[in-house]
C-alpha positions in Angstrom: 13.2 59.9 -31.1 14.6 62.6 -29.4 17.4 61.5 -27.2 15.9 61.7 -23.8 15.8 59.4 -21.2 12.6 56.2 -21.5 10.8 55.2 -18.8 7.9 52.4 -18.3 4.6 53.0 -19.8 2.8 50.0 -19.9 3.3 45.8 -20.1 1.9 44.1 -22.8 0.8 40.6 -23.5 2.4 38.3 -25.6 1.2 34.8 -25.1 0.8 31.8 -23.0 2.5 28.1 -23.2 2.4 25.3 -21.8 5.8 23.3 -20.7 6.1 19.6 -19.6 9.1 18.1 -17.7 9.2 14.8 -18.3 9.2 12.6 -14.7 12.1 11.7 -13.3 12.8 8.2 -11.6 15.2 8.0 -9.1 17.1 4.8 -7.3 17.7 5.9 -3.5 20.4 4.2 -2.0 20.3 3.8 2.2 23.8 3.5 3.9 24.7 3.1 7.8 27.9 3.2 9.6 29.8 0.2 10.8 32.4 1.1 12.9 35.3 -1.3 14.7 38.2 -0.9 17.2 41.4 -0.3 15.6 43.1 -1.2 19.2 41.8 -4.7 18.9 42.2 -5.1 15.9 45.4 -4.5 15.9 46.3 -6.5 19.0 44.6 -9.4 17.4 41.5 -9.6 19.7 38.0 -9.8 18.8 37.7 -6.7 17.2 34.6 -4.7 18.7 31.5 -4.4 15.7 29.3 -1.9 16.2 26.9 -1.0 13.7 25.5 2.9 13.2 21.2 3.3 14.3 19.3 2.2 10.9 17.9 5.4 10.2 15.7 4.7 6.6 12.5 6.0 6.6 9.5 3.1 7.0 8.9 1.4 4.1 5.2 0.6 3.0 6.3 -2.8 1.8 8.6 -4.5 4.1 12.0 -5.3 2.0 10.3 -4.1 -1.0 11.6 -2.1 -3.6 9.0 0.3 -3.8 9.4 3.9 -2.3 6.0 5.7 -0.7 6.5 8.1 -3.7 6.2 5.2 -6.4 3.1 3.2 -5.0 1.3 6.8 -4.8 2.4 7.3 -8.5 1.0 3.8 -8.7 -2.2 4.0 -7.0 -3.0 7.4 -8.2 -3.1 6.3 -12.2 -5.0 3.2 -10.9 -8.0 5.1 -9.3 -8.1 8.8 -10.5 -6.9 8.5 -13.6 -7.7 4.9 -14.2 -5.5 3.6 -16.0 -5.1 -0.4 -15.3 -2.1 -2.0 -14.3 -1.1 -3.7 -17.4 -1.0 -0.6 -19.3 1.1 0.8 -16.0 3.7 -1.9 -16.9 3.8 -1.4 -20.5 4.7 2.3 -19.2 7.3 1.2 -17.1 8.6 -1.2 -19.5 9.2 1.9 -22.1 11.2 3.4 -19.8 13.4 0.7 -19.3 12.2 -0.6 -16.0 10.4 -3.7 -15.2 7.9 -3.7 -12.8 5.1 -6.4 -13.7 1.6 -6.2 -12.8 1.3 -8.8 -10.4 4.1 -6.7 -8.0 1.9 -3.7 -9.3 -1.3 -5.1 -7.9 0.2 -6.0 -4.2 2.0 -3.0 -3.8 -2.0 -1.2 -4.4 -3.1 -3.4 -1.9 -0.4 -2.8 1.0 -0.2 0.3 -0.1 -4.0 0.9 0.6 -3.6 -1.1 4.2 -0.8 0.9 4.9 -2.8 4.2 4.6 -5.5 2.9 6.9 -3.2 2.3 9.6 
């Protein structure tokens, strides 16, 4: 080489891969704000409660444990990729949760009466 100075000629190809990142499952915990008067309750009245708005999104099954995000996971292993329920809670199971197929099977159902609201 001579010493000058390089300057970009051309790009060439290497080679492909393909990567996986394995899911992650998260727990969501929803909080609200209770607040009270400290003047009451320091004068020994009733102390005024009042709780915060409940601001948590709708869930599909009411007092369920189930987020949208799961019973879509759910539902779309079921029908496009159809794989049945049991081996859904053999999956689950793996992973160290337990969600059996029973649960499984009503959450596909609300979860499909939900959408056709």
């Amino acid at each position: 080489m001579c010493g000058g100075s390089l300057t970009e000629y051309a790009e060439e190809y290497i080679t492909t891969r393909l990567a996986v990142i394995p899911e992650k499952v998260y727990k969501i915990e929803y909080y609200r704000k209770v607040y009270k008067c400290i003047n009451c309750d320091k004068n020994g009245t009733k102390a005024n409660i009042i709780t915060a708005e409940n601001k948590t999104p709708v869930c599909i099954i009411k007092k369920g444990l189930p987020d949208a995000s799961l019973v879509a996971d759910i539902m779309q292993r079921k029908y496009q990729l159809g794989e049945p329920l049991y081996r859904q809670e053999q999956y689950w199971k793996l992973r160290g949760i337990y969600l059996n197929r029973t649960s499984l099977a009503n959450w596909v159902i609300k979860g499909a009466y939900f959408q056709s609201l």
